[in-house]
C-alpha positions, 0 to 999 in steps of 0.5 A: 892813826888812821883807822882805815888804812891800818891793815893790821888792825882790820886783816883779822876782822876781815878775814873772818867774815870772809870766810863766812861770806864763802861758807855761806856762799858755798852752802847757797849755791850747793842748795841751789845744786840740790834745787836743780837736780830735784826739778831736773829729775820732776821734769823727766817724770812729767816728760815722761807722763805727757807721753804715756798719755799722749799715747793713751790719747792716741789709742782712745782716738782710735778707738774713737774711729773704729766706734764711728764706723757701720761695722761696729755699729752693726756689732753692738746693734746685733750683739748688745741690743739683740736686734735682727734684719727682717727674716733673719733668726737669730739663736743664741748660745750661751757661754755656760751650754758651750763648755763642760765641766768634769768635777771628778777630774778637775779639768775643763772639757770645752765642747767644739762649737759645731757639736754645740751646733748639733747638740741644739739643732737635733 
């Protein structure tokens, strides 16, 4: 008897580790799916990251430019640093002296700014 020639003897033996080798085929590529679908879906988020940055890139670059210019310059000299051009008087107003407040009826008045003008000068 020939044992590799009788099929009988290896059909059942065979078959069974067919169906294993399937299944544990079917189980590999169903996780590689899996796998695939869960980087895809990464992706996406990155791509979609890269590009709010790389508008928040943009708009810090301009905000770059706008910085680099005299007119903004000037703005911060005169404004943050309190200076002035020679013969020039400055009068500062502060925000607290431009708005009053009514505390019986819970409303804010704000006071235009020519009063507040008028108020200080006479």
């Amino acid at each position: 008897m020939d044992f590799c020639n009788d099929k009988d003897n290896i059909s059942p033996i065979y078959n069974n580790y067919s169906y294993y080798y399937r299944y544990n085929i079917f189980l590999s590529l169903d996780k590689s799916s899996q796998k695939t679908e869960i980087s895809n879906k990464n992706i996406e988020i990155l791509e979609q990251e890269i590009n709010d940055m790389s508008i928040q890139t943009s708009e810090l670059d301009e905000k770059i430019i706008e910085a680099n210019t005299d007119k903004f310059k000037e703005k911060v000299i005169r404004n943050e640093l309190l200076l002035q051009k020679p013969g020039e008087i400055i009068i500062q107003l502060s925000s607290a002296e431009s708005q009053k407040i009514n505390f019986e009826s819970s409303q804010v008045e704000v006071e235009k700014p020519l009063d507040s003008w008028l108020d200080l000068i006479f």
